[in-house]
N, C-alpha and C positions, 0 to 999 in steps of 0.2 A: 912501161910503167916507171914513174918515179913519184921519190918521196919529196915533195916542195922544199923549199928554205922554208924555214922559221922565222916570221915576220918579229918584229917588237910591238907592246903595245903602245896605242897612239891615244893623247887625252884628243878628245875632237875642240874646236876652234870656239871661242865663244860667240865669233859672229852667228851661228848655227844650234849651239846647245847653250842653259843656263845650268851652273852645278859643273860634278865631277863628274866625266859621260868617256868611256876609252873604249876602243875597237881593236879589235884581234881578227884581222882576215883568216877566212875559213878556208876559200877559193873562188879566186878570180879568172877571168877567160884566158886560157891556154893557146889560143890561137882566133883567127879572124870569126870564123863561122860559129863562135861560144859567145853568150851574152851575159850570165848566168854571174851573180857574188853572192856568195854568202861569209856573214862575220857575226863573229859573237861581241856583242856592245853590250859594257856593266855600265850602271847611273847609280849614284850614290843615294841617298834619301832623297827626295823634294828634285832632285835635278832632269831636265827636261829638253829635247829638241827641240827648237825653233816649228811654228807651224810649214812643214812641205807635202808637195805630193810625186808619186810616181810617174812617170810616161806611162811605165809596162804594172802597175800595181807593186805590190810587195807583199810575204809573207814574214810574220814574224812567232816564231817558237818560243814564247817564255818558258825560259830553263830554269829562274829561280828567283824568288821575293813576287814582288806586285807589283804589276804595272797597269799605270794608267794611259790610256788612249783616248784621244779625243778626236771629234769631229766639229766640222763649221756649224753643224746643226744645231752645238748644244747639247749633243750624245757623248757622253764620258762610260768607256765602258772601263771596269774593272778586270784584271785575266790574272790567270793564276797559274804557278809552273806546272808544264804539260800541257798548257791549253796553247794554241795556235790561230791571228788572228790574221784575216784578211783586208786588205786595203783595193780597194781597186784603182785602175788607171786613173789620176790627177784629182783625184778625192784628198782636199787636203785636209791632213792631218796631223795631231802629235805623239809618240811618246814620251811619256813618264814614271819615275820610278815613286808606288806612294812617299809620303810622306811616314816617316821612320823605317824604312825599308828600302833595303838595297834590292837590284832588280839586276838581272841580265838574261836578255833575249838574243836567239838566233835573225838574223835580218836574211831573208831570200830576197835579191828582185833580178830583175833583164833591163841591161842598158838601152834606150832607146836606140834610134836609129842614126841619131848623131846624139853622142855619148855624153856630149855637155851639156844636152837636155834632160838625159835622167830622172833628175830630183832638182825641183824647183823649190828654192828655199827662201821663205817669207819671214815677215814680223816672228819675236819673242813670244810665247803663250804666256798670255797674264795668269796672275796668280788665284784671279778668281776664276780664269777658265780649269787651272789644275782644281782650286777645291771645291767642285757641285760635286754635289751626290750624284757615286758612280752606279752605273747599272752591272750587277756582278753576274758572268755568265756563268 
């Protein structure tokens, strides 16, 4: 057993998020046969990922404020801390923190099988895809 280093927080890049959006690795793979990261990402009001999708899916934990998620369909679901929301494999998608409300969620996912295919990351999410009426779970 050991206790990891203590990473720093990192603001993520804006080619990928719009707003203030930072990551705190949780745990990353330890050795060859682990695929497995989890990281805690705060967004500040209104700030939002880039539309991507998983290889392997992903899970994500809201720990606190609102988040909004969107899909290609049209579907903007609203989640609320404690609730936990699933993506599946290359269903793209986005996070968002609402509008006045900070947000921070747990992200789970599994690296693909070559690791630069992970998360395929697209166009900005317009501003009318963040503000449709959410569906609140």
């Amino acid at each position: 057993m050991e206790i990891l280093p203590t990473t720093p927080s990192v603001k993520n890049p804006p080619e990928q998020f719009v707003g203030d959006v930072w990551v705190d690795p949780i745990a990353t793979p330890q050795n060859d046969d682990q695929r497995a990261t989890a990281v805690t990402v705060r967004l500040a009001p209104g700030a939002r990922t880039a539309w991507h999708s998983h290889a392997r899916g992903q899970f994500l934990r809201v720990t606190a404020g609102v988040a909004r998620f969107g899909g290609r369909d049209g579907t903007l679901i609203e989640v609320l801390a404690g609730q936990t929301l699933y993506t599946p494999p290359d269903e793209e998608h986005f996070h968002a923190a609402a509008n006045g409300y900070f947000m921070e969620h747990i992200a789970i996912l599994e690296s693909a099988d070559d690791p630069s295919t992970t998360t395929t990351w697209l166009e900005h999410v317009s501003v009318e895809d963040l503000d449709r009426d959410p569906t609140v779970v």
